[in-house]
C-alpha positions in Angstrom: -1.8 14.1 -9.6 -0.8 16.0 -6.4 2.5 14.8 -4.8 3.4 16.0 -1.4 5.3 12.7 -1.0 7.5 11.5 -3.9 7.1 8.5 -5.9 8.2 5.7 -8.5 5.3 3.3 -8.3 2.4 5.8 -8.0 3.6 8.1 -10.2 4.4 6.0 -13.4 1.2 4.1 -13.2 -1.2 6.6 -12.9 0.2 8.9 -15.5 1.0 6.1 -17.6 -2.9 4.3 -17.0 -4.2 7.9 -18.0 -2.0 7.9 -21.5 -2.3 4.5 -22.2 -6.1 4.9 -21.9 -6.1 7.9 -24.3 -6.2 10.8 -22.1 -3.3 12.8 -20.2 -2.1 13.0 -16.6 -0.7 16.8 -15.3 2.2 16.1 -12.1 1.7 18.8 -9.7 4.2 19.3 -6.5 3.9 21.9 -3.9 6.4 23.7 -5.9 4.3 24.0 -8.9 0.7 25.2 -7.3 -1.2 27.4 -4.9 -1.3 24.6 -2.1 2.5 24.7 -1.5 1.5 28.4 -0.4 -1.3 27.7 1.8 -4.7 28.0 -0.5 -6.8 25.6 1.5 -7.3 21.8 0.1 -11.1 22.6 0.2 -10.7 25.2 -2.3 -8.0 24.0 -4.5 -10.5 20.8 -4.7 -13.1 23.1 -5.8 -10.9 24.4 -8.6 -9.1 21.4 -9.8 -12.3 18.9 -10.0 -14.0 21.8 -12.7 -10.7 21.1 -15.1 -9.9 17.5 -14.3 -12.0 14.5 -14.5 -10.0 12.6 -11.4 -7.7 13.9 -9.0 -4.7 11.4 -7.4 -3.3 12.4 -4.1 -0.3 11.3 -2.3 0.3 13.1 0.6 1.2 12.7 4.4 -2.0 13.8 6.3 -5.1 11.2 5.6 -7.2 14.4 5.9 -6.2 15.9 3.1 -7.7 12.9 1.0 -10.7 13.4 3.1 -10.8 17.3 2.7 -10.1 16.7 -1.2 -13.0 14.4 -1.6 -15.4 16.2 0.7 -15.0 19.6 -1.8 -14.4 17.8 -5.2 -17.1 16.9 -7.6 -15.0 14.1 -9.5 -13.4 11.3 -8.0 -10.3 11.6 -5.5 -8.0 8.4 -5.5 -5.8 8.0 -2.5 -2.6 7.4 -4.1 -1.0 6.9 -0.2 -1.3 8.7 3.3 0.2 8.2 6.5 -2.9 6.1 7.6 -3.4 4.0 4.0 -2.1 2.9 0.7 -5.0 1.0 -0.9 -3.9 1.1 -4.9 -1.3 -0.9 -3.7 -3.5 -3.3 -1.8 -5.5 -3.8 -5.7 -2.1 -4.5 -7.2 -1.5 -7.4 -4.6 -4.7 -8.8 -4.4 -4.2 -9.2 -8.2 -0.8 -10.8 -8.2 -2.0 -12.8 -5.6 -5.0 -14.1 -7.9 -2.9 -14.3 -10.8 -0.2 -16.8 -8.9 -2.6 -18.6 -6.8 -6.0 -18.2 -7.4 -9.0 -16.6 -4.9 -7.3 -15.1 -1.6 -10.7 -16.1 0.0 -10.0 -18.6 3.4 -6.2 -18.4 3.0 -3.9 -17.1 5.8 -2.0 -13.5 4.9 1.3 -12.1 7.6 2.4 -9.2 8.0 5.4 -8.4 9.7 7.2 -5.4 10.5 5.6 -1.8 11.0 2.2 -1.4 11.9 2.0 1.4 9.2 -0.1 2.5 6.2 0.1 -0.9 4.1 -0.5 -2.7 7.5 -3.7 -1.1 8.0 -5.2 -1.4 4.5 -4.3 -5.3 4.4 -6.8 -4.8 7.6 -9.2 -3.7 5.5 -8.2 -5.7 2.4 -9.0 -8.7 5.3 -12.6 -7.6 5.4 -12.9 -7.1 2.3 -11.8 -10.4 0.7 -12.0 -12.5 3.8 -8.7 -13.9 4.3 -7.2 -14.6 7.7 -4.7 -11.6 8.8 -1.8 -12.4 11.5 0.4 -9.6 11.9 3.5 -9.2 14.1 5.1 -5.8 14.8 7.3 -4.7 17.6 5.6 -3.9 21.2 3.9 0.0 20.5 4.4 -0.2 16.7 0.9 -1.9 15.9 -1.5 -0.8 13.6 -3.9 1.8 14.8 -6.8 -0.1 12.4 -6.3 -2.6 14.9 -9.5 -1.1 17.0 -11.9 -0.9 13.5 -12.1 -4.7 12.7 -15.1 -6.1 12.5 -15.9 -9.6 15.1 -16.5 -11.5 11.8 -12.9 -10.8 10.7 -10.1 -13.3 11.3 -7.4 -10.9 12.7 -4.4 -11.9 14.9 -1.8 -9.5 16.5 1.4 -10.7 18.1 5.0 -9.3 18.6 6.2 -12.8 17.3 7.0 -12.9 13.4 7.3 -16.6 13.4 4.1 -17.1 15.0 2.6 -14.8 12.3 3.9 -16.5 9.4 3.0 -20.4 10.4 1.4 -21.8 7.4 0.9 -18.2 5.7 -0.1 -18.4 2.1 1.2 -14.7 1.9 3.5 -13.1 3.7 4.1 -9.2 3.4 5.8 -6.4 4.8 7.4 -3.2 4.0 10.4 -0.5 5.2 10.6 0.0 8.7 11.3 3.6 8.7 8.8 5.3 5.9 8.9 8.8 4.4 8.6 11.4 6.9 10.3 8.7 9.7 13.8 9.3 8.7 15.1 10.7 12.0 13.7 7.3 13.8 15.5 4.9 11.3 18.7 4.2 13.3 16.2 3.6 17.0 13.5 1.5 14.2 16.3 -0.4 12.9 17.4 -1.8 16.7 13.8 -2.4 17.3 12.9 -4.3 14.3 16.1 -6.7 13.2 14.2 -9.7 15.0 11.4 -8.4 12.1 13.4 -9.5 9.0 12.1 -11.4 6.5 14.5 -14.1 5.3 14.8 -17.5 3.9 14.9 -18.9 7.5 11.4 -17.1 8.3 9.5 -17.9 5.3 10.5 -21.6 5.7 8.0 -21.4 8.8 4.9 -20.7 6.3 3.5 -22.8 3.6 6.4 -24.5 1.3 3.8 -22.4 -2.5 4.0 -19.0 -0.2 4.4 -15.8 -1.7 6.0 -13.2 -1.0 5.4 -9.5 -1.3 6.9 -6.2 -0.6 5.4 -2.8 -2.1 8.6 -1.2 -2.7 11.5 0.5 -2.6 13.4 -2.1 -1.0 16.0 -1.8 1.7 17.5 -5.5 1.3 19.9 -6.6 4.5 16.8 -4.6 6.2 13.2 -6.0 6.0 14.1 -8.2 3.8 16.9 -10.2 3.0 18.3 -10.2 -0.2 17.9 -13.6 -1.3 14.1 -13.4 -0.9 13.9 -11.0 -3.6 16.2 -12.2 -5.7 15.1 -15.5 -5.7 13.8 -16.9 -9.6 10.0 -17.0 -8.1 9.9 -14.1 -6.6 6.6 -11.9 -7.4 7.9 -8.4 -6.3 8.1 -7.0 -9.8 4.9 -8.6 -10.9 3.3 -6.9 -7.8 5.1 -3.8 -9.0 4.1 -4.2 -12.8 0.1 -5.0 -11.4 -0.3 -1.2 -10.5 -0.8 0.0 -13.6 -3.1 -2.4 -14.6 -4.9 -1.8 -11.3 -4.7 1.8 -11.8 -6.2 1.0 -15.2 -9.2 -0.4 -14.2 -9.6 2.0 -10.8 -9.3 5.1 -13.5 -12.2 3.1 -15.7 -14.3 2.3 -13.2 -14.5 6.0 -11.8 -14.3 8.5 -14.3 -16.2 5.8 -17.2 -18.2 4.0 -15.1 -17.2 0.5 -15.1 -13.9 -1.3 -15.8 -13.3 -4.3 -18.0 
């Protein structure tokens, strides 16, 4: 597991997926190994996938993932970039089912930053063919914006209200992420129209979920209350990526997942 980014979520359920499921996980920083030094990805790849049966990355640059599984022989799990977080998208797609059944035909928003989870719930969208209406500030939309597919119901506005009419889900996340910290006071000006409160999500469907892939910042992008409340499925979301990571770590290294 190579952190260059640091982690709760990612870490815990991937090294505790690879325990639970009888083998072991090794936590490496750029502290602890040759990359923090400048070896080049393409070789530590070469190295690391002839001692390890599956490498996790987390990292800033979505090229390193790509370098890493261009040079590795065993699989490389994007465990977050700057571009994507997809392990998250299985955990939601599974809390989803598990509250409400197939996400097929029903209507997902997104509001807030046009970021990393914003463009995998782009892809999630094609995937599992739900309708996508996102709302971000003006110039903070997602750059996956100009990859979707004709047959794919995506909607892009700078109105969060709009977005979340009659949404089954609605999603969003920090406004400033890791790596943005010296943008968070400009970002936080920009996006307190983007909050997600009570008084928004009354504008979606009266059974709508919310989810948020955490940390938190409440009084930001969210308002307190809406994670607090009894029926909130935050923590489920949160508790569905190890049993995501379960069966992604099956599926790759054994070959099929239960």
């Amino acid at each position: 597991m190579i952190f260059d980014k640091s982690s709760t979520r990612t870490r815990v359920s991937f090294e505790t997926a690879m325990v639970e499921g009888g083998g072991a996980a090794i936590f490496l920083s750029p502290r602890d190994t040759q990359l923090g030094r400048g070896e080049p990805i393409a070789d530590s790849a070469r190295v690391l996938s002839r001692m390890c049966d599956a490498i996790m990355v987390r990292t800033f640059s979505h090229e390193v993932a790509e370098t890493l599984a261009k040079y590795s022989t065993v699989p490389v799990v994007n465990g977050l970039t700057d571009s994507f977080h997809p392990c998250q998208l299985l955990a939601d797609m599974q809390t989803y089912f598990e509250h409400r059944g197939d996400i097929k035909g029903r209507k997902v928003a997104w509001v807030g930053d046009g970021n990393n989870m914003c463009n995998s719930y782009i892809n999630a969208a094609q995937q599992f063919g739900f309708a996508l209406s996102i709302a971000t500030p003006p110039g903070y939309e997602p750059s996956g914006l100009g990859n979707i597919s004709s047959a794919v119901d995506v909607e892009y506005s700078n109105d969060p209200k709009r977005a979340v009419v009659n949404a089954n889900l609605v999603v969003t996340d920090v406004w400033a992420s890791m790596g943005q910290e010296d943008e968070a006071e400009r970002r936080h000006d920009l996006f307190h129209q983007f909050q997600v409160s009570e008084a928004l999500l009354s504008e979606a469907r009266s059974d709508v979920l919310f989810m948020h892939c955490l940390p938190a910042h409440r009084g930001q992008e969210v308002e307190a209350a809406v994670l607090d409340r009894p029926d909130s499925v935050v923590w489920d979301e949160a508790g569905n990526r190890l049993h995501a990571q379960k069966a992604l770590l099956e599926m790759l290294i054994v070959g099929s997942a239960a």
